[in-house]
C-alpha positions in Angstrom: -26.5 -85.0 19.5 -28.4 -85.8 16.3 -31.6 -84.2 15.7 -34.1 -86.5 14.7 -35.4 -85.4 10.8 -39.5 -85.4 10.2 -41.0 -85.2 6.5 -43.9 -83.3 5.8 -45.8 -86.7 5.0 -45.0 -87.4 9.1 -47.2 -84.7 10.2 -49.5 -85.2 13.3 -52.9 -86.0 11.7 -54.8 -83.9 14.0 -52.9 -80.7 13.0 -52.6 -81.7 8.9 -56.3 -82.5 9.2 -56.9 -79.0 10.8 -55.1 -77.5 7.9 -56.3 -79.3 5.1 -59.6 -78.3 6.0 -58.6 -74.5 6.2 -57.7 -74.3 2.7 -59.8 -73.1 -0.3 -61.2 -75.8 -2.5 -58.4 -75.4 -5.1 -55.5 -75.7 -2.8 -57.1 -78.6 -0.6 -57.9 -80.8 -3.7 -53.7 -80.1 -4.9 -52.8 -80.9 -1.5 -54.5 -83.9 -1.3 -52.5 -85.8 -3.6 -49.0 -85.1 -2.1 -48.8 -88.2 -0.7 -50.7 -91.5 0.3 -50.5 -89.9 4.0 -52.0 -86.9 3.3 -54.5 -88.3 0.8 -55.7 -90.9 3.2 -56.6 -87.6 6.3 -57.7 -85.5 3.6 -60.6 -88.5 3.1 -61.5 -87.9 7.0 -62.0 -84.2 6.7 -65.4 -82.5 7.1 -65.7 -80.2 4.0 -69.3 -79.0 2.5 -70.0 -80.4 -1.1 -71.8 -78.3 -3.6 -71.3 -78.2 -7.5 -69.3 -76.1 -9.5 -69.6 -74.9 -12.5 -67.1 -74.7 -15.0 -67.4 -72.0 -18.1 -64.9 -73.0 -20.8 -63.9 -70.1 -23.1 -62.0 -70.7 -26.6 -59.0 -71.4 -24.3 -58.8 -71.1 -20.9 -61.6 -72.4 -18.0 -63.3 -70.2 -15.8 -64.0 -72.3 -12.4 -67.0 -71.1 -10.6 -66.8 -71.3 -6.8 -69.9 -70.6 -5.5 -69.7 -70.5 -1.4 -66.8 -67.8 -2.4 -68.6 -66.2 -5.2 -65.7 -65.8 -7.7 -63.9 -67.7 -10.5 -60.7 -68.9 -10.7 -59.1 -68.7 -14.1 -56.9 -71.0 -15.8 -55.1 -70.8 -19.3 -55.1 -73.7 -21.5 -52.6 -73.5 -24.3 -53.1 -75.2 -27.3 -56.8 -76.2 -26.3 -59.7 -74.9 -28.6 -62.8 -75.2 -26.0 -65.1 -74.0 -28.8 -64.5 -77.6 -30.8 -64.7 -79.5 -27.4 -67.5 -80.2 -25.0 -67.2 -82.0 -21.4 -69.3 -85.0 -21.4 -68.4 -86.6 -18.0 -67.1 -85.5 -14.5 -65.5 -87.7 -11.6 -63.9 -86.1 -8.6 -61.6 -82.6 -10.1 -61.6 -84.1 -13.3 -63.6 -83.6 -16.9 -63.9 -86.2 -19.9 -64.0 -84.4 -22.6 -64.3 -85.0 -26.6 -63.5 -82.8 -29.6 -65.0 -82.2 -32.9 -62.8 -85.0 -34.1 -64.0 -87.7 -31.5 -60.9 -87.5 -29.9 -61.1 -87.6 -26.1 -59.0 -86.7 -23.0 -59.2 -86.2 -19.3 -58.3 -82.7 -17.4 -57.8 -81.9 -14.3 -59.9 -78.8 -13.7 -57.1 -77.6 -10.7 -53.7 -78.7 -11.7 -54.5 -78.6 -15.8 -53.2 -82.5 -15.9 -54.1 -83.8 -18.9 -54.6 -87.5 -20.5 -55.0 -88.4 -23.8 -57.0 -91.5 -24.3 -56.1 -93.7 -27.6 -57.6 -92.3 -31.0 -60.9 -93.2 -32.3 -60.3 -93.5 -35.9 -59.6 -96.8 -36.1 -62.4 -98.3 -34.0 -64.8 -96.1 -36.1 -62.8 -96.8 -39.5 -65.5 -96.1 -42.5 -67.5 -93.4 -40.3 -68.0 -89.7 -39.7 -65.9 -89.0 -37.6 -66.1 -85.2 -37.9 -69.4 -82.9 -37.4 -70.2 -80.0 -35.8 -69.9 -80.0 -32.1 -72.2 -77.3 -31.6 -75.3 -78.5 -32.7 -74.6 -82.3 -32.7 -72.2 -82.7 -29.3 -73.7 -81.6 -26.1 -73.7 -83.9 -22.4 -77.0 -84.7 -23.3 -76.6 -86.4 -26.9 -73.4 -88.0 -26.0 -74.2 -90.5 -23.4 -70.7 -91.2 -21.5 -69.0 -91.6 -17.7 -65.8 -91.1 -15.5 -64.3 -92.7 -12.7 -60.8 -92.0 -11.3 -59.2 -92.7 -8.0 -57.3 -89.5 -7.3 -55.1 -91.8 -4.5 -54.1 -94.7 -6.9 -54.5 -92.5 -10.5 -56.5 -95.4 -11.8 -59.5 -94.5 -14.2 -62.2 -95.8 -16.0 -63.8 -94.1 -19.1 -66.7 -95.0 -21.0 -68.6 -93.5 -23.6 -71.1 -94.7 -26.7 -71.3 -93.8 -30.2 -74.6 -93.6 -32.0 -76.3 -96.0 -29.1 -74.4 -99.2 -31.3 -71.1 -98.6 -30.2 -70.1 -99.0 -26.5 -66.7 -98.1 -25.9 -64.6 -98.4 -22.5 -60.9 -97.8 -21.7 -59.1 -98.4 -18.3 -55.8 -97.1 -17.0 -53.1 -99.2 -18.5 -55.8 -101.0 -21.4 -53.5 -101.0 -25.1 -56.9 -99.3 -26.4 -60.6 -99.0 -26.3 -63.1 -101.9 -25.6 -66.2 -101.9 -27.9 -68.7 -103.9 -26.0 -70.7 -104.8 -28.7 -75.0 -105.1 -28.3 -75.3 -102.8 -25.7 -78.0 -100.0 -27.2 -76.7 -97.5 -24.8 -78.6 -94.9 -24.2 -77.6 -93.4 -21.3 -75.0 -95.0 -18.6 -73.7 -94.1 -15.2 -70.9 -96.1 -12.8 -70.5 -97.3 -9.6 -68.1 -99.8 -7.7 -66.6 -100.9 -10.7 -70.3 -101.8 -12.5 -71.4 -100.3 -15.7 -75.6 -99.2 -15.7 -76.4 -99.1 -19.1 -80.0 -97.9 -20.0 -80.4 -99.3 -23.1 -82.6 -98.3 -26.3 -85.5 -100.6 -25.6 -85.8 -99.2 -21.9 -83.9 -101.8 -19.7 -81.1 -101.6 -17.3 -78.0 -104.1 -18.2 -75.4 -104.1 -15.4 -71.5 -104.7 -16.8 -68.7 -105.5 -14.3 -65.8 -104.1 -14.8 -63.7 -105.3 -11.9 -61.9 -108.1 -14.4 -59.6 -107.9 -17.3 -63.0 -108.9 -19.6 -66.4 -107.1 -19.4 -69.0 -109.4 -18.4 -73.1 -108.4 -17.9 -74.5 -109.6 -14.6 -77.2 -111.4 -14.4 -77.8 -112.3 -11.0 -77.4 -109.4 -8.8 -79.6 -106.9 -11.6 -83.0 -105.6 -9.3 -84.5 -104.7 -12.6 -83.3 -106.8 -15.4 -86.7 -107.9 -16.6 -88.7 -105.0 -15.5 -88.7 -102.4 -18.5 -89.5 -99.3 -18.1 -92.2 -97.6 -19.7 -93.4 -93.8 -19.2 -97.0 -93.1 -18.2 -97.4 -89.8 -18.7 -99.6 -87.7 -17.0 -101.9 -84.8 -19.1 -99.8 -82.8 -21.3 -96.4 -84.2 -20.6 -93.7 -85.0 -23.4 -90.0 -86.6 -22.4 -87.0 -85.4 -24.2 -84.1 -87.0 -22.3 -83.9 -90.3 -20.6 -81.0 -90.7 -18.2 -79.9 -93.2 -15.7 -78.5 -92.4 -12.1 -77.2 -94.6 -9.1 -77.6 -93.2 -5.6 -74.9 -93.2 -2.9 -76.9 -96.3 -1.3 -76.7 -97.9 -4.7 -80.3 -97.4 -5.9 -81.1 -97.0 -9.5 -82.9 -94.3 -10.5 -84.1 -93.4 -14.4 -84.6 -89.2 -14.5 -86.5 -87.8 -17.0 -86.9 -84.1 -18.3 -90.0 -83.4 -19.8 -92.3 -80.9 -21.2 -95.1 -80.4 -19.2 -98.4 -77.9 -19.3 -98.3 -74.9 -20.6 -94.9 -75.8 -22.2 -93.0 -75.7 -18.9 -89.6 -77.6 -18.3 -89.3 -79.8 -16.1 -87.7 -83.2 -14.3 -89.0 -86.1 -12.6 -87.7 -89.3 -11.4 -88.3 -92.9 -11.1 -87.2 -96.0 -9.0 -87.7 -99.7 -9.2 -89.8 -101.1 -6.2 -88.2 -104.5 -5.9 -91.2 -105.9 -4.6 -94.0 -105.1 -7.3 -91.3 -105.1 -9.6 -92.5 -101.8 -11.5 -90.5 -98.2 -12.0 -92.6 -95.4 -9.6 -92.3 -91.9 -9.3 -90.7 -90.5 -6.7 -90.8 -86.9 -5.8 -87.3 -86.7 -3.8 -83.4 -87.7 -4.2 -83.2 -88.5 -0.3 -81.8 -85.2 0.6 -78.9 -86.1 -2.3 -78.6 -83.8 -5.4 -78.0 -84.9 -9.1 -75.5 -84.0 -12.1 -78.5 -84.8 -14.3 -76.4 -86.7 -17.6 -73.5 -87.8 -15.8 -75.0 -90.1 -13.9 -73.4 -88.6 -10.5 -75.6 -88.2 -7.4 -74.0 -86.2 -4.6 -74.5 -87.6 -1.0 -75.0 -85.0 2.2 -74.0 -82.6 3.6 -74.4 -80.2 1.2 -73.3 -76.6 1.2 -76.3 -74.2 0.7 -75.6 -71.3 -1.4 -77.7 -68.2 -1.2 -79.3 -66.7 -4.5 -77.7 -69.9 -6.1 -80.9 -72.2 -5.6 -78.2 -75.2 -4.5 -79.4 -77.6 -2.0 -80.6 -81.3 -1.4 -83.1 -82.5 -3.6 -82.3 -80.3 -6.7 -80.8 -81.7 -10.5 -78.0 -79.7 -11.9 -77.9 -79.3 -15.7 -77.3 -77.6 -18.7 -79.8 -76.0 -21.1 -79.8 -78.4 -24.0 -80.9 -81.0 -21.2 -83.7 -79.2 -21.6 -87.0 -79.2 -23.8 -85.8 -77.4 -26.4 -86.6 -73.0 -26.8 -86.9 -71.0 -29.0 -82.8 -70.2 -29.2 -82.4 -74.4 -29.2 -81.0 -74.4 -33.2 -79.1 -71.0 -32.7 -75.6 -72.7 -33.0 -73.5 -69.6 -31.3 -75.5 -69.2 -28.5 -74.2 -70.0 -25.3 -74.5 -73.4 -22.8 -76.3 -72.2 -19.7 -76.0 -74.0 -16.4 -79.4 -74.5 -14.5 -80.8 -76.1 -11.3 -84.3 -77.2 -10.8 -85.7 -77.8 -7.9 -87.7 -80.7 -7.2 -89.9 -79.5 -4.2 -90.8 -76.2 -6.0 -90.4 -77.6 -9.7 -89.1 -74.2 -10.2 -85.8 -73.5 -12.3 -82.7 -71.2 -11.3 -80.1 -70.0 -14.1 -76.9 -68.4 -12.1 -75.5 -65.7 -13.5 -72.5 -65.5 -16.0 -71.1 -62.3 -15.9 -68.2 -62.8 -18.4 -69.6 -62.6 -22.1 -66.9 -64.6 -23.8 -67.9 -67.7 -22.3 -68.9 -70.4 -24.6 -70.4 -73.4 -22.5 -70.4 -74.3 -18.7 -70.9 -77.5 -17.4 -71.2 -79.0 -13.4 -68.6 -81.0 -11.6 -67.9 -81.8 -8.2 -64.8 -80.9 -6.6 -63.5 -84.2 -4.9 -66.2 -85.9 -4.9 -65.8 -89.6 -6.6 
């Protein structure tokens, strides 16, 4: 008698749900991509979402998980952190650029990494070196990531000096400059491209096709600029652009307010009157402030760590600037403010050697 032969892809879906959703962050987001089967239950599991923080050091990445409370560290040979800075997340992965404009992805659990064509000769005849740590931060380097972990298809995009917009897809020969966009800040969504642009309005970009093409039709706020009315004693320093789980636009501003205090507020278009309000809630979601990444319910409350709904996750230089803004070897701090309090919470970083951290979130596309 022949015994009949099951592979581990064939496992009952009740039972490789259960253990998929008993394993620590790390080893759930590796075992999710063993195969389509077990990428398509991992999808139905029932896990918490909260942001990490990552804390690069001059070569290896310290991964913050904060419902466990400790870091997980990984070695990086060959990588210099201290010339690089992450400017996008999507899902376990980080977009990141170096001092010489040259960008890659990395997988923050498996250390996967993809280099993405050179620069130099789309930007032939400019600087293309300068020094990361006072010019190359999240905040002055408006860019986005999206990648299907199931399929491995990807979409970078990043701008250069608000006149160059570049974009790359999985299998593209090289970069796409999309000439005229006066990016400011960007943010993706179902294969569109929101571009805030320099003289405050929202272009849409579809992606889906082999050529980039604006939409028109389809754009709530395409003739509706917006245009800050500040309130006494208030002073912006970032713009950003976000897009909500529901698909709402939303333009985020951090600000200087009375008595010099830091803070962020938020806007969205009423389609109606056609104007930009201020709203003074995220709809129980919680925002990557730069990326562009807003991070639907539920989400996993951490004690002491000031995570939960309605908060913005950032990093110091999205900040008015301090006193220690222009001191270049300081460290990038990771902070969360809450909207209902206005109040800001710095976690701790207990290991001295790290340079910069950033936010991701595990899985989470």
């Amino acid at each position: 008698m022949s015994r009949a032969r099951y592979g581990w892809s064939k496992l009952c879906t009740d039972l490789l749900r259960s253990i998929l959703e008993s394993l620590h962050p790390k080893d759930f987001h590796r075992a999710r991509t063993v195969c389509s089967s077990w990428y398509s239950v991992s999808t139905t599991c029932t896990r918490p979402l909260c942001p990490w923080r990552i804390l690069l050091l001059k070569s290896s990445t310290l991964l913050y998980d904060p419902e466990q409370d400790k870091t997980i560290e990984t070695e990086h040979p060959g990588t210099d952190f201290s010339n690089s800075c992450v400017v996008a997340s999507c899902s376990n992965w980080l977009l990141i650029i170096d001092s010489y404009l040259d960008l890659y992805l990395l997988n923050v659990f498996t250390c996967e990494r993809i280099n993405l064509p050179s620069m130099k000769s789309l930007l032939f005849g400019q600087v293309i070196t300068f020094n990361v740590r006072s010019s190359l931060t999240s905040s002055s380097t408006p860019a986005c990531l999206w990648m299907n972990e199931r399929t491995g298809d990807y979409v970078a995009a990043w701008s250069y000096k608000e006149h160059y917009l570049f974009l790359y897809k999985k299998g593209d020969a090289t970069w796409r400059n999309h000439k005229g966009a006066r990016c400011r800040s960007m943010a993706y969504k179902d294969n569109k491209l929101y571009v805030y642009t320099s003289d405050g309005y929202i272009k849409i970009l579809d992606l889906s096709g082999d050529s980039v093409k604006e939409i028109v039709e389809g754009n709530p706020c395409p003739n509706h600029r917006f245009q800050f009315v500040s309130r006494l004693g208030e002073h912006v320093w970032r713009t950003k652009v976000a897009v909500t789980n529901s698909g709402e636009v939303l333009i985020v501003l951090s600000l200087r307010g009375l008595q010099e205090k830091r803070l962020f507020c938020i806007f969205k278009m009423n389609v109606e009157s056609g104007n930009w309000e201020r709203v003074d809630s995220l709809g129980g979601e919680v925002l990557i402030f730069g990326h562009g990444v807003t991070v639907r319910s539920p989400i996993k409350e951490i004690d002491g760590q000031g995570i939960k709904s309605d908060s913005i996750c950032f990093i110091d230089y999205d900040l008015w600037p301090g006193a220690d803004y222009f001191y270049h070897t300081r460290q990038i701090k990771s902070g969360i403010f809450d909207l209902a309090t206005r109040t800001i919470t710095w976690p701790k970083t207990s290991d001295p050697s790290v340079l910069k951290s950033f936010w991701f979130v595990p899985g989470y596309a």
